[in-house]
N, C-alpha and C positions, 0 to 999 in steps of 0.2 A: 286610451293610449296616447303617451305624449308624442309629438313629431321634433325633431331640431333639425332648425334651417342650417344651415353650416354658411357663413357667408363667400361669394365667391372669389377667386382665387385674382390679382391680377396679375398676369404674365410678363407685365411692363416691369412691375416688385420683381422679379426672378431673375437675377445679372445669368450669362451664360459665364460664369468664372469657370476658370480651368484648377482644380481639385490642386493645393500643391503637391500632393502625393505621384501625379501625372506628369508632373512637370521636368521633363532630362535636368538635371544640372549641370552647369554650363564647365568644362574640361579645360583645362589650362594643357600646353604642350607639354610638359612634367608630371609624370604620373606618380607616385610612392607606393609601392606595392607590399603588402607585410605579406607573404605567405600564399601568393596570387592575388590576391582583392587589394582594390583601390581602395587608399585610405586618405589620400589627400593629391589636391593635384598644387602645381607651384608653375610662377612665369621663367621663373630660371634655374639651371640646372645646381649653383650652388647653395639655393633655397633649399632643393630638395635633397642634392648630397647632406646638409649639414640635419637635415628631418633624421634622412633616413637613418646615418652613423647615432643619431641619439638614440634611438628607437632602439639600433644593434647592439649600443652600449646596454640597455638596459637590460634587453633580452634577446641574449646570445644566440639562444637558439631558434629563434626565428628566422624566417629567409627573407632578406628585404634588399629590394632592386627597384631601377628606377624605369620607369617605362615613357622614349622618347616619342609622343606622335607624330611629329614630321617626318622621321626618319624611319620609323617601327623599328628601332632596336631597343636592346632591354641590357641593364646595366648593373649585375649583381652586387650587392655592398658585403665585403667580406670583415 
Protein backbone atom coordinates (compact mmCIF):
# COMPACT_ATOMS: atom_id res chain seq x y z
CA UNK A 1 0.00 0.00 0.00
CA UNK A 2 1.21 3.40 -1.14
CA UNK A 3 1.36 6.29 1.63
CA UNK A 4 1.21 10.34 0.32
CA UNK A 5 2.93 12.83 2.22
CA UNK A 6 0.77 15.79 1.68
CA UNK A 7 3.31 18.65 2.06
CA UNK A 8 2.61 21.03 5.00
CA UNK A 9 0.61 23.79 5.10
CA UNK A 10 2.29 27.43 5.67
CA UNK A 11 -0.05 29.66 7.71
CA UNK A 12 2.22 32.83 6.85
CA UNK A 13 0.71 31.87 2.74
CA UNK A 14 -2.96 32.11 4.28
CA UNK A 15 -3.90 36.36 4.31
CA UNK A 16 -6.71 36.64 7.02
CA UNK A 17 -8.88 38.59 3.97
CA UNK A 18 -12.15 39.41 4.85
CA UNK A 19 -14.57 37.43 2.17
CA UNK A 20 -16.04 40.46 -0.09
CA UNK A 21 -19.40 38.89 0.38
CA UNK A 22 -18.99 39.97 4.28
CA UNK A 23 -18.20 43.06 3.59
CA UNK A 24 -21.29 46.06 4.61
CA UNK A 25 -21.20 48.43 1.54
CA UNK A 26 -20.48 51.64 2.36
CA UNK A 27 -24.29 53.86 2.31
CA UNK A 28 -24.33 57.36 1.07
CA UNK A 29 -27.02 59.57 3.02
CA UNK A 30 -29.54 59.06 -0.27
CA UNK A 31 -31.06 55.95 -0.40
CA UNK A 32 -33.28 54.91 -3.69
CA UNK A 33 -35.69 52.74 -2.76
CA UNK A 34 -37.76 50.61 -5.64
CA UNK A 35 -40.48 48.88 -3.78
CA UNK A 36 -38.70 48.93 -0.21
CA UNK A 37 -35.23 47.58 -1.10
CA UNK A 38 -32.18 49.56 -1.57
CA UNK A 39 -31.14 49.85 -5.05
CA UNK A 40 -28.64 52.62 -5.04
CA UNK A 41 -27.45 55.06 -2.73
CA UNK A 42 -26.29 58.93 -4.00
CA UNK A 43 -24.43 61.98 -2.17
CA UNK A 44 -27.20 64.22 -2.98
CA UNK A 45 -30.69 64.47 -2.96
CA UNK A 46 -30.99 65.57 -6.71
CA UNK A 47 -28.88 62.65 -7.92
CA UNK A 48 -31.28 60.56 -6.48
CA UNK A 49 -34.58 62.50 -7.37
CA UNK A 50 -33.53 62.54 -11.02
CA UNK A 51 -32.61 58.12 -10.51
CA UNK A 52 -35.42 57.72 -8.97
CA UNK A 53 -38.24 59.84 -11.63
CA UNK A 54 -36.35 57.52 -14.40
CA UNK A 55 -36.98 54.50 -12.83
CA UNK A 56 -40.89 55.82 -12.43
CA UNK A 57 -40.77 56.88 -15.86
CA UNK A 58 -40.14 53.51 -16.95
CA UNK A 59 -42.08 51.55 -14.61
CA UNK A 60 -45.16 53.22 -13.32
CA UNK A 61 -46.14 50.92 -11.32
CA UNK A 62 -43.56 50.52 -9.12
CA UNK A 63 -43.14 52.51 -5.77
CA UNK A 64 -39.97 54.35 -5.56
CA UNK A 65 -38.93 56.84 -2.61
CA UNK A 66 -36.10 58.23 -1.40
CA UNK A 67 -34.79 57.33 1.97
CA UNK A 68 -32.86 60.40 3.77
CA UNK A 69 -30.23 58.97 6.56
CA UNK A 70 -29.50 61.96 8.50
CA UNK A 71 -33.00 62.89 8.96
CA UNK A 72 -34.90 59.10 8.72
CA UNK A 73 -37.49 60.49 6.54
CA UNK A 74 -38.55 58.90 3.34
CA UNK A 75 -39.72 60.74 0.31
CA UNK A 76 -42.25 59.05 -2.17
CA UNK A 77 -41.67 59.91 -6.02
CA UNK A 78 -45.05 60.02 -7.47
Amino acid sequence: MATINMPKKDKAAEPDAVRASQIKPAMARYRLQVDRQTKATFASLDDARAAGQAIKKAFPVVQVSIYDAEQSSQTRLD
